[in-house]
C-alpha positions as CSV (number, residue, x, y, z in Angstrom):
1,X,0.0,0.0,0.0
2,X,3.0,2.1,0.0
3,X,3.0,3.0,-3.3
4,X,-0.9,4.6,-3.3
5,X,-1.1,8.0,-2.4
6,X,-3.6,8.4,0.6
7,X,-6.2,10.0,-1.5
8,X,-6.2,6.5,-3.9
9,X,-6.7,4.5,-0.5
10,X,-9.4,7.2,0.3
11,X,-11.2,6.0,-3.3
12,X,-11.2,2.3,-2.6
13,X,-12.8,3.2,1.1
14,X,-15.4,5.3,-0.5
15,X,-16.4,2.9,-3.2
16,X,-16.1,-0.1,-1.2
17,X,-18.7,2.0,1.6
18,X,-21.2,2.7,-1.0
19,X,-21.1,-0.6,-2.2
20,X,-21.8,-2.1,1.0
21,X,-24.6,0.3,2.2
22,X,-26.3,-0.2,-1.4
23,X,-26.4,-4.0,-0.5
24,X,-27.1,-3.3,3.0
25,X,-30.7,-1.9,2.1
26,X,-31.1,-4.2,-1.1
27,X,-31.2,-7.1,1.5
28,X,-33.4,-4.8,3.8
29,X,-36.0,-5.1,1.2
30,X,-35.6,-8.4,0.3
31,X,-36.4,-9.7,4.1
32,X,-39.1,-7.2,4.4
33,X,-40.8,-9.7,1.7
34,X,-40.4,-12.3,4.0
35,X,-41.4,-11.4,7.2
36,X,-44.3,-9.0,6.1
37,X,-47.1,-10.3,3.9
38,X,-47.2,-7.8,0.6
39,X,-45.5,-4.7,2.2
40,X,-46.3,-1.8,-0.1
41,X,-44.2,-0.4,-2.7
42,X,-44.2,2.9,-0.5
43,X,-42.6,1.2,2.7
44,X,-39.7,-0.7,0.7
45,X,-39.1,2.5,-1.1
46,X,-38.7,3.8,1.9
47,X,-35.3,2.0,2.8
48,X,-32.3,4.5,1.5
49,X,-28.3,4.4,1.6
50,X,-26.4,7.6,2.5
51,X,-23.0,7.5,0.2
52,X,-19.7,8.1,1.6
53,X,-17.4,11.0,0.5
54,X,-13.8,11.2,0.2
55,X,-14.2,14.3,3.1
56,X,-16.3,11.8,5.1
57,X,-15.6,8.2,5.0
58,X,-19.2,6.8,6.2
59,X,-22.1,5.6,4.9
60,X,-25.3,4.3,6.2
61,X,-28.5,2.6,5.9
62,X,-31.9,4.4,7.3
63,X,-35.2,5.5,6.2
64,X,-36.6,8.3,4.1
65,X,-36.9,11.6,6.5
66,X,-39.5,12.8,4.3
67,X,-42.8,11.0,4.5
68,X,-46.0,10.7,3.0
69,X,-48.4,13.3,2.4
70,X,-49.5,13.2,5.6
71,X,-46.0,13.9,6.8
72,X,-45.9,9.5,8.0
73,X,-42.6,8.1,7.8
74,X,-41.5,4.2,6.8
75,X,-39.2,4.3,10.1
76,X,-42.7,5.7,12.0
77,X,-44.8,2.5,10.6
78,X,-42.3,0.1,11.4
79,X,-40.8,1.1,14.5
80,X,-43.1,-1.4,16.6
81,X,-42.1,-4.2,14.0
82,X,-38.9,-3.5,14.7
83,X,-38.6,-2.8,18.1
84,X,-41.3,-4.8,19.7
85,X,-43.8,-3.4,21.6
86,X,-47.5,-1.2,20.8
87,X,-47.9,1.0,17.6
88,X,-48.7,4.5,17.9
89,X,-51.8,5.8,16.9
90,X,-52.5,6.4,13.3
91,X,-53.7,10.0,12.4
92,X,-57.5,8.8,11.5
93,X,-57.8,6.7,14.9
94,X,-56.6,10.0,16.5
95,X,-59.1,11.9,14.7
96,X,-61.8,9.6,15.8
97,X,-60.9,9.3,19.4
98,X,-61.0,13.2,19.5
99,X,-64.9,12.9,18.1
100,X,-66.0,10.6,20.6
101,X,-66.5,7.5,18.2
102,X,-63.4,5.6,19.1
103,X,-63.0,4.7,22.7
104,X,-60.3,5.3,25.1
105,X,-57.4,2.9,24.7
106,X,-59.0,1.4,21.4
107,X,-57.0,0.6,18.7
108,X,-59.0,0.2,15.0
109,X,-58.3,-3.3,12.9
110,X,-60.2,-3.5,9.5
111,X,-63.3,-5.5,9.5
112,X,-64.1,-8.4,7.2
113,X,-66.7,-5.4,5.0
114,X,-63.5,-3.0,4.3
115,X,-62.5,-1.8,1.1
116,X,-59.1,-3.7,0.6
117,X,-56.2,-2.8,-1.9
118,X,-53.8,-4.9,-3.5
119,X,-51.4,-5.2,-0.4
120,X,-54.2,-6.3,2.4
121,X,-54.8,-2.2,3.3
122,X,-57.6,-0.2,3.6
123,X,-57.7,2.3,1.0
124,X,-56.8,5.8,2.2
125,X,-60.6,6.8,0.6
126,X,-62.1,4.5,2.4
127,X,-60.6,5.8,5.6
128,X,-61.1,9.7,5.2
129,X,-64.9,9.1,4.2
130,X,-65.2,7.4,7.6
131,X,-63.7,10.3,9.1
132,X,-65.7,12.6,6.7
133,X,-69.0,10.9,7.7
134,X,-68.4,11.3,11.6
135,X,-67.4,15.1,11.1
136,X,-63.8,14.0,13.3
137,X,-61.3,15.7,10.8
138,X,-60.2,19.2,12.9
139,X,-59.9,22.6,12.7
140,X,-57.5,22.6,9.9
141,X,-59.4,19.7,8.2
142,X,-63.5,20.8,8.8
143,X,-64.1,21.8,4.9
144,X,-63.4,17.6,4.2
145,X,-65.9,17.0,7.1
146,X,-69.2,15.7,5.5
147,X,-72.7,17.9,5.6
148,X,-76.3,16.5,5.4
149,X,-76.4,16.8,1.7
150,X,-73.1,14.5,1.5
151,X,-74.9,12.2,3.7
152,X,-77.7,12.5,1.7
153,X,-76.5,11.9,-1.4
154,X,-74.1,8.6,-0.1
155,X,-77.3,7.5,0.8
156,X,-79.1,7.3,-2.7
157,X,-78.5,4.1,-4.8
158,X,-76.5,5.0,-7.7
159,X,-78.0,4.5,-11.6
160,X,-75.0,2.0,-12.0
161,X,-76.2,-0.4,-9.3
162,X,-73.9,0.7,-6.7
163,X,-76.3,0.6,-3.5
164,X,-76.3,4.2,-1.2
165,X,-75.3,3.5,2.5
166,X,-74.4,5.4,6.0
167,X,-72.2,4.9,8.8
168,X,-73.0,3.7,12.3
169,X,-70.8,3.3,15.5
170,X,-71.4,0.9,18.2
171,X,-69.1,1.8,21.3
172,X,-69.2,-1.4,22.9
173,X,-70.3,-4.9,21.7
174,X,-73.9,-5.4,21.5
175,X,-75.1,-8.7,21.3
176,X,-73.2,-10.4,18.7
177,X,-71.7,-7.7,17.0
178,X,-68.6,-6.5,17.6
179,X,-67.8,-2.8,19.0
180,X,-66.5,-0.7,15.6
181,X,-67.8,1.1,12.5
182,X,-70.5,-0.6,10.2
183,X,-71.5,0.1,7.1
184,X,-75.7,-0.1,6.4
185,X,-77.1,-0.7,2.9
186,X,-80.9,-0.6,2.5
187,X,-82.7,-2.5,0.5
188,X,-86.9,-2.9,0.2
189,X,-86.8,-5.6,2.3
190,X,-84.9,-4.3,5.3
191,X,-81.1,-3.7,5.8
192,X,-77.8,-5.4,5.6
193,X,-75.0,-4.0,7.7
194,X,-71.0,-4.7,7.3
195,X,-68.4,-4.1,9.9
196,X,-65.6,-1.8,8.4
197,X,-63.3,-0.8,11.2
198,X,-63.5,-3.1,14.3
199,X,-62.4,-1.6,17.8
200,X,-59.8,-3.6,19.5
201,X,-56.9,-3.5,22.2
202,X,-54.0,-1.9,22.3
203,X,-52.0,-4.8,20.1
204,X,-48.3,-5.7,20.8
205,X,-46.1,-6.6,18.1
206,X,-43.1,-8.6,18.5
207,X,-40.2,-7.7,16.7
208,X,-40.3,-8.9,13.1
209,X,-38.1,-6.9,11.0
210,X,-34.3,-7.0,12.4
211,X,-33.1,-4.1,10.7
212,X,-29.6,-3.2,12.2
213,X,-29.0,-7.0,12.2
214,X,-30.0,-7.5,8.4
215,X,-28.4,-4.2,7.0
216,X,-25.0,-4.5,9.1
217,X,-24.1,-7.9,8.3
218,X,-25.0,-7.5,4.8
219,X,-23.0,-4.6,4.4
220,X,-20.1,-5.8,6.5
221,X,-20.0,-8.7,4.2
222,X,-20.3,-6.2,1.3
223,X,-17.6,-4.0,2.4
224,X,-14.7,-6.9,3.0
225,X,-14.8,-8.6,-0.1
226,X,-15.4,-5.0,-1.7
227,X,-12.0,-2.8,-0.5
228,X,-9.7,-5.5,-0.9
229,X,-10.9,-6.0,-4.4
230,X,-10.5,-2.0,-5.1
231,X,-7.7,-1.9,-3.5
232,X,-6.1,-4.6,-5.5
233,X,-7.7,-3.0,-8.6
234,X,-5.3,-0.1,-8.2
235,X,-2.5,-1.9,-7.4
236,X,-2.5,-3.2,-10.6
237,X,-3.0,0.1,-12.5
238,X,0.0,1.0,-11.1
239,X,2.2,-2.2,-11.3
240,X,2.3,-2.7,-8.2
């Protein structure tokens, strides 16, 4: 190594960094398709590699800073499925707590009648008409709140079949139905009712996703086979 200026040694470090934080996170992603069942484009996305510079020989693996629109991070969503323990409260459980619809210590699971998307969630529409329909979105947030003519007009059968519906809440379990939000649909007959959002305890995840376990082995294993081979690379440029 005595024959490569610092700044050449500097190179291999840099490259050989960047290598092993870019394999770090691409075997993040690939065990988040194991241990989660269809996580969203949006969440593996969210994994990132900070390159290393030759005035700053480091690089690292985290998640994106910025968020959704919402201003929801990947390393907010996954800290309990990382660390273990129980989830923080998502913004449209918040907003329905603060209305008086979600109870005290509740947590909401999707019922059997929600709206599902490709991955398993419930669609983000789905969720802010619920909040919509109980007039829980705040201050900042009223104008989306909906008025009697929104109800109204949910409630009218559609000319293309689709059936017009409302929202209820039950509190507490009542008979054989669960405590949660339920969708009603009338027909001439009577109704039919489906639960949407079911209230449940606080749940506790156990740690699925071991992030600085997965991304530092990969990218010490990365970064040892990676600067000898640089290193060697400019060895050999030189003669040497």
């Amino acid at each position: 190594l005595r024959g490569l200026a610092e700044s050449k040694i500097k190179v291999a470090a840099v490259a050989a960094l960047n290598d092993a934080a870019y394999v770090g996170a691409q075997e993040t992603k690939k065990t988040m398709d194991r241990v989660f069942d269809r996580p969203t484009p949006w969440v593996k996305g969210g994994v990132r590699y900070v390159k290393a510079r030759r005035d700053k020989l480091e690089s690292s693996i985290d998640f994106d800073q910025w968020g959704n629109k919402t201003n929801v991070t990947v390393g907010k969503v996954l800290a309990a499925e990382i660390s273990g323990g129980q989830r923080k409260y998502k913004r449209h459980e918040t907003a329905l707590q603060r209305a008086g619809i979600l109870p005290p210590g509740m947590f909401i699971v999707p019922g059997p009648g929600a709206e599902r998307d490709a991955y398993g969630n419930m669609p983000s529409s789905q969720i802010v008409q619920i909040v919509s329909w109980f007039r829980a979105f705040g201050e900042q947030g009223y104008k989306a709140n909906s008025t009697d003519k929104t109800r109204a007009r949910l409630g009218k059968d559609k000319k293309n079949g689709t059936r017009g519906f409302a929202y209820f809440v039950l509190r507490q379990k009542t008979g054989k139905l669960p405590a949660g939000i339920y969708q009603r649909f009338a027909f001439a007959a009577g109704s039919a009712v489906k639960l949407v959002m079911i209230f449940a305890k606080a749940p506790n995840y156990k740690s699925r996703l071991d992030f600085y376990g997965v991304a530092e082995k990969a990218a010490r294993a990365e970064f040892n086979r990676a600067f000898p081979m640089y290193l060697d690379k400019l060895l050999k440029e030189r003669g040497l």
